[in-house]
C-alpha positions in Angstrom: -23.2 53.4 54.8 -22.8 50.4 52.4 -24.4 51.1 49.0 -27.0 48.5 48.0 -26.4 46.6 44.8 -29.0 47.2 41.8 -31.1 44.1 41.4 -32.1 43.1 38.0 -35.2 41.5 36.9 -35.2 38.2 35.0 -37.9 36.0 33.2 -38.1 32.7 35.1 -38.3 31.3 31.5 -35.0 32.6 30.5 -33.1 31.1 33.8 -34.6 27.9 32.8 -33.9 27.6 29.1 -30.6 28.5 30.4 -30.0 26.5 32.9 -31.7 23.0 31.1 -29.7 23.9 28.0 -26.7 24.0 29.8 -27.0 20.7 31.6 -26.8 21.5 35.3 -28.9 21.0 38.4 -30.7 23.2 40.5 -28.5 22.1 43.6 -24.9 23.0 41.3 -25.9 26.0 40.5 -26.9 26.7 44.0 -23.8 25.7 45.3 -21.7 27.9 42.2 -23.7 30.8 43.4 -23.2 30.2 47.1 -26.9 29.9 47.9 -27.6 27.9 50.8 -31.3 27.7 49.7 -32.1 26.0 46.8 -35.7 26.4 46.5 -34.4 30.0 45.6 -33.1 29.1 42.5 -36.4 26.5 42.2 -38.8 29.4 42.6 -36.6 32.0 40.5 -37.3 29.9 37.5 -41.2 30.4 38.7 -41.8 33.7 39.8 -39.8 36.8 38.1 -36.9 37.4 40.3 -33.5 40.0 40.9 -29.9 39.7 40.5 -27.5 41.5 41.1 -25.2 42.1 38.3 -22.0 40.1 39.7 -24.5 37.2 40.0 -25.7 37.8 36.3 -22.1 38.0 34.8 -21.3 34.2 37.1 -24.2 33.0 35.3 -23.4 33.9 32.2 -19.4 32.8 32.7 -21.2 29.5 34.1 -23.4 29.1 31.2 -21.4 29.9 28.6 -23.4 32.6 27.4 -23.1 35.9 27.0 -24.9 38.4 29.9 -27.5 39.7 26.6 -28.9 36.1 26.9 -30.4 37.4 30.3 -32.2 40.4 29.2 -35.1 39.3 27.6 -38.6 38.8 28.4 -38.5 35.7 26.3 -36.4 32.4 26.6 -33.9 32.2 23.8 -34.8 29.4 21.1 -34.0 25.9 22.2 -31.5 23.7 20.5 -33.2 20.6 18.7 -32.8 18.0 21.5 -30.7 14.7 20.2 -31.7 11.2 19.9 -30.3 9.8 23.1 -29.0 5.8 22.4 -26.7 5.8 25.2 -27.1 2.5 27.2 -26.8 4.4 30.2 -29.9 7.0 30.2 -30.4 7.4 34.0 -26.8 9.0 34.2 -27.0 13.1 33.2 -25.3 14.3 30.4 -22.6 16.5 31.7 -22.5 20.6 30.7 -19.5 19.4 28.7 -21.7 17.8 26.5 -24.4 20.6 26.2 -21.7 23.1 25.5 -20.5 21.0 22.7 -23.8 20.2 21.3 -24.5 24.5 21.1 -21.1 25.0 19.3 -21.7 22.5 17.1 -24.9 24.2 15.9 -23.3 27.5 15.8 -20.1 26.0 13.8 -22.5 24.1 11.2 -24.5 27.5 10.8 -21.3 29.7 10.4 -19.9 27.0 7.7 -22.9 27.0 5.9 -23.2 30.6 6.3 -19.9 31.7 5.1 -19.4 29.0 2.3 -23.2 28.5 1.0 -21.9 25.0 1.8 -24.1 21.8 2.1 -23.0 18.5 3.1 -23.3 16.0 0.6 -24.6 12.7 2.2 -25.0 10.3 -0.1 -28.3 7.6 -0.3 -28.4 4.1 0.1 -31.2 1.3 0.5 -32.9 1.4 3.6 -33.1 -2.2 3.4 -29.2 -2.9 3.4 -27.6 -4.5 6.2 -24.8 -3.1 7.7 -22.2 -5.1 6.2 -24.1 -4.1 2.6 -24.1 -0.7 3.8 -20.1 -0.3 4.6 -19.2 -2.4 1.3 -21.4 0.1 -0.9 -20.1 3.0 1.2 -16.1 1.9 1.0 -17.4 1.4 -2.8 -18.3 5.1 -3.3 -16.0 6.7 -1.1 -13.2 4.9 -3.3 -10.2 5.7 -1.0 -7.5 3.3 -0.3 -7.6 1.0 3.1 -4.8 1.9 5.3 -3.0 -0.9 7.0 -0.2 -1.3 9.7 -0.4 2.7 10.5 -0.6 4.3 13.5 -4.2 5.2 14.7 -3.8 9.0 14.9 -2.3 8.5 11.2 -5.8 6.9 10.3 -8.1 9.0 12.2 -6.3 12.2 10.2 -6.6 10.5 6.8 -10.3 9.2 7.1 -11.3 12.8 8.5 -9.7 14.5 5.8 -11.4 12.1 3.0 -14.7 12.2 4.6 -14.6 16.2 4.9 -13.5 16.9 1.0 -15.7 13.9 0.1 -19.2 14.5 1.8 -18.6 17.8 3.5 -19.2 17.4 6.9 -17.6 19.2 9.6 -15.2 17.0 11.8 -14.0 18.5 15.6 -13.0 17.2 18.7 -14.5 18.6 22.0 -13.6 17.8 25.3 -16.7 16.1 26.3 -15.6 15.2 29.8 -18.6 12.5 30.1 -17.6 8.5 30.6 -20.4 7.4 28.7 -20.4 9.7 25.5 -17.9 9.0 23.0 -19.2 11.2 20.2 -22.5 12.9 18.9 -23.8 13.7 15.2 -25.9 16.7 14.2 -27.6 15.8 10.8 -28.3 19.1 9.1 -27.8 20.9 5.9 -24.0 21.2 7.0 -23.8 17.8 9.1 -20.9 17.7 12.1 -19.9 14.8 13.8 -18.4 16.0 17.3 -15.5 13.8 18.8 -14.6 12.9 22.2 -11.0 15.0 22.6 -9.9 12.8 25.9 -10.4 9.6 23.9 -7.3 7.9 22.4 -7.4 8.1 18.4 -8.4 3.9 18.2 -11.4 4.5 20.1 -12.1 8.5 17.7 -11.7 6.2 14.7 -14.3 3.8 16.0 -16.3 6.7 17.0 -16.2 8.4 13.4 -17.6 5.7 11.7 -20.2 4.9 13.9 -21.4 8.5 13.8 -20.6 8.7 10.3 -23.1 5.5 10.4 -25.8 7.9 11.4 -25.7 10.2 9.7 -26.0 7.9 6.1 -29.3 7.0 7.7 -30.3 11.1 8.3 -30.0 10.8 12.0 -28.5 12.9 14.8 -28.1 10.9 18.0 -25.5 11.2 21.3 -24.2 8.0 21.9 -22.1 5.9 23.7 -19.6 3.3 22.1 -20.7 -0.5 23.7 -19.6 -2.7 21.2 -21.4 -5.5 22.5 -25.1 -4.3 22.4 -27.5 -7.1 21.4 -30.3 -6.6 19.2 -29.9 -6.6 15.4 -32.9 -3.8 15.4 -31.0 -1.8 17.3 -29.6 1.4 16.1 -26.5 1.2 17.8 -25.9 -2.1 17.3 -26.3 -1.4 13.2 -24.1 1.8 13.6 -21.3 -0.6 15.6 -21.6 -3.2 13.3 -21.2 -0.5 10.5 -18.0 0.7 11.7 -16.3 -2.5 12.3 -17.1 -4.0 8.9 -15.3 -0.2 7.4 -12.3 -0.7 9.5 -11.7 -4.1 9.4 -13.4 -5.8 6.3 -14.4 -9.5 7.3 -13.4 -10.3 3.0 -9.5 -8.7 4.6 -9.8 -10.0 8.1 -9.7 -13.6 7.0 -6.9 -13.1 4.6 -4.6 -12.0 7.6 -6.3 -14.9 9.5 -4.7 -17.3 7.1 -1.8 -15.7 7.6 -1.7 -16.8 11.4 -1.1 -20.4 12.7 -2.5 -20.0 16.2 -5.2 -17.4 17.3 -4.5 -16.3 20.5 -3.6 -13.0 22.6 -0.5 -12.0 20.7 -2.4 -12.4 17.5 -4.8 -10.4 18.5 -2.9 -7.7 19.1 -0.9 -8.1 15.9 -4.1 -7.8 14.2 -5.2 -4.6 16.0 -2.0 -2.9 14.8 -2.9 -3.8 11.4 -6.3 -2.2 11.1 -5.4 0.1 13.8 -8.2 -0.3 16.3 -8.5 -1.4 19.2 -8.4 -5.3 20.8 -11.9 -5.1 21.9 -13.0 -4.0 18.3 -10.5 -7.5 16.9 -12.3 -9.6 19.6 -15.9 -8.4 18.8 -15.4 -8.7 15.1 -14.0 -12.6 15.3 -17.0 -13.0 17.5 -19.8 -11.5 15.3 -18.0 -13.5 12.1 -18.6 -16.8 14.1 -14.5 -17.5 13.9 -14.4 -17.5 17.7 -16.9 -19.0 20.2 -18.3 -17.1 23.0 -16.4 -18.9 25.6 -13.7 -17.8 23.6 -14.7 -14.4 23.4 -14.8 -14.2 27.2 -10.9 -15.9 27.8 -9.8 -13.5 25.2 -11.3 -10.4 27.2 -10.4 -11.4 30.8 -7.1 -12.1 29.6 -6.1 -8.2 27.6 -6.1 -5.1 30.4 -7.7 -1.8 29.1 -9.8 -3.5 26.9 -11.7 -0.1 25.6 -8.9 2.7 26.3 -10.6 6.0 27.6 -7.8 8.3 27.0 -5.6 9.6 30.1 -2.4 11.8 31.4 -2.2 14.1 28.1 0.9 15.4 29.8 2.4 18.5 27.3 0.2 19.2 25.0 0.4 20.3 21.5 -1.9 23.3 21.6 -1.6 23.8 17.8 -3.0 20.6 17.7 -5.4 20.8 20.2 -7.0 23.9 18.6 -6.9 23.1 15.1 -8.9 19.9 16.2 -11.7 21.7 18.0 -12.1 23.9 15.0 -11.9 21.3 12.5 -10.3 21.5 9.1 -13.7 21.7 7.1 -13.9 25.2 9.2 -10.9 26.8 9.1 -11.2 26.4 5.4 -13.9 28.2 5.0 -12.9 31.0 7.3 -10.1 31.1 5.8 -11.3 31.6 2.1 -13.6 34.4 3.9 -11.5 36.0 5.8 -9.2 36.0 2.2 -11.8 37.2 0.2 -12.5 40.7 3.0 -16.0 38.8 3.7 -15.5 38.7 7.3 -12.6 40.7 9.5 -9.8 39.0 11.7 -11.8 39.4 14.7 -15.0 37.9 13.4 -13.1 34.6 12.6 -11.3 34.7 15.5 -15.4 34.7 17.2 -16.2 31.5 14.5 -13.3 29.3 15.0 -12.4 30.3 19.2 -9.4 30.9 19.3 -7.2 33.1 20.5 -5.4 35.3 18.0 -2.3 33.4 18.0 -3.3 30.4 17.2 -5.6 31.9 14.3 -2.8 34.1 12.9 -1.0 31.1 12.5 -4.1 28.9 10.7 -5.8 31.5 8.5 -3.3 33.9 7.2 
């Protein structure tokens, strides 16, 4: 006779919280669970149902969460939802996303936690512009401009300045989501979460424009389109932001003097330079009135890959990888308390998530 598995009550609020906060449908998790039916997962998340315990610990790998999540009468406390500015709002956010937003909580708690550490966002005018606002920044953040280096060289330098300087936590997460470059969490430890798939151009890009936000005290999950309209516009002022940080329109005409014929070639001399990409060149000559629009549009048709979106990684440095998703601001202060015999080997293997190797070799 075939023994009957034990079926466990859950609270129809928990399943939801859980399954909303992790950013999937009804009909995936139906299909993950092999349910046929999915008006059974509909009404499970309306009238108290059972699980068995295999389907409890799927859940739980599914989610991301671990299986105490699912024993309690009460949902666990939802995440502060982001602003969404993403042109794109009828397209879902994938679980990628929602996974990344939850570790970023939990990694801006545990640094603040561990270090009493607060991030240190300086105030400007509301009233600047956001050329004013990228000159005053560049102005207090007094750190060189980097020319004719490679991107990823840039995109280490600026997160290293911006993490000693205004102590904010800096990661990459594979977002795994077309239209989502990069989020911000403003908070009393502030993290700006970077796409890991995109190339570094389009992370540099990304990091100011969050960055952007965050100056103004605002979380948001946003996409990168250069060429929104609308000087109102959030994203537009966070875009504009960037560019004017990474390529200065004062430096941008000095190498423009320096060229006797604007044209394709140019243009990608001049994204080596400020080490950006072509679209961010094209966009800049365009918003500085030193090409026309039909200009604008020759220039575009004519470069392939405009916005790179990453690709092939093909080998990988894991080191790398790793050390990126845990971000240098946190392995510092894991680090220190790890040092100091605040926290064991284990507990900072749970903060940073790793795997032992890879934190023997970052902590010790």
């Amino acid at each position: 006779m075939k023994k009957e598995s034990l079926k466990i009550p859950i609270a129809p609020s928990v399943l939801k919280n859980l399954r909303e906060s992790s950013g999937f449908a009804f009909e995936e998790i139906a299909k993950k669970l092999n349910i046929s039916d999915v008006d059974k997962i509909r009404q499970a998340e309306e009238i108290k149902s059972t699980f068995t315990l295999n389907q409890i610990k799927k859940l739980a790998d599914i989610y991301h969460r671990p299986l105490a999540a699912f024993f309690s009468d009460t949902a666990p406390e939802a995440l502060q939802a982001l602003p969404d500015y993403r042109l794109n709002r009828n397209k879902k956010l994938s679980p990628e996303v929602y996974l990344a937003q939850r570790r970023a909580y939990f990694l801006s708690g545990k640094i603040e936690e561990l270090g009493n550490k607060k991030s240190l966002i300086p105030a400007f005018p509301d009233h600047y512009n956001a050329n004013e606002l990228a000159d005053e920044f560049r102005k207090y953040l007094s750190c060189e401009q980097l020319k004719s280096k490679r991107p990823d060289e840039l995109l280490s330098y600026y997160k290293n300045v911006l993490e000693e300087k205004l102590a904010i936590a800096i990661i990459e997460y594979p977002l795994k989501a077309d239209d989502v470059r990069a989020f911000s969490i403003s908070a009393e430890l502030s993290i700006i979460v970077l796409n890991e798939g995109d190339k570094p151009q389009i992370k540099l890009f990304s990091l100011f424009h969050e960055l952007c936000h965050l100056l103004k005290r605002k979380s948001g999950i946003c996409s990168i389109e250069i060429e929104q309209k609308g000087h109102e516009d959030i994203e537009t002022y966070c875009n504009q932001f960037a560019a004017e940080i990474l390529v200065p329109s004062s430096d941008l005409e000095n190498e423009l003097n320096k060229i006797s014929v604007l044209g394709t070639d140019s243009i990608s001399e001049l994204s080596k330079v400020y080490g950006v990409s072509k679209q961010v060149i094209m966009i800049r000559l365009r918003w500085l009135n030193l090409i026309g629009a039909k200009q604008y549009e020759e220039y575009k048709q004519s470069l392939e890959g405009v916005v790179p979106k990453g690709g092939k990684f093909g080998k990988r440095n894991w080191d790398k990888v790793f050390y990126n998703r845990a971000g240098n601001l946190a392995i510092k202060e894991v680090s220190k308390s790890y040092r100091k015999g605040d926290i064991s080997f284990f507990e900072a293997i749970d903060v940073l998530k790793m795997k032992s190797k890879y934190a023997e070799k970052f902590i010790s």
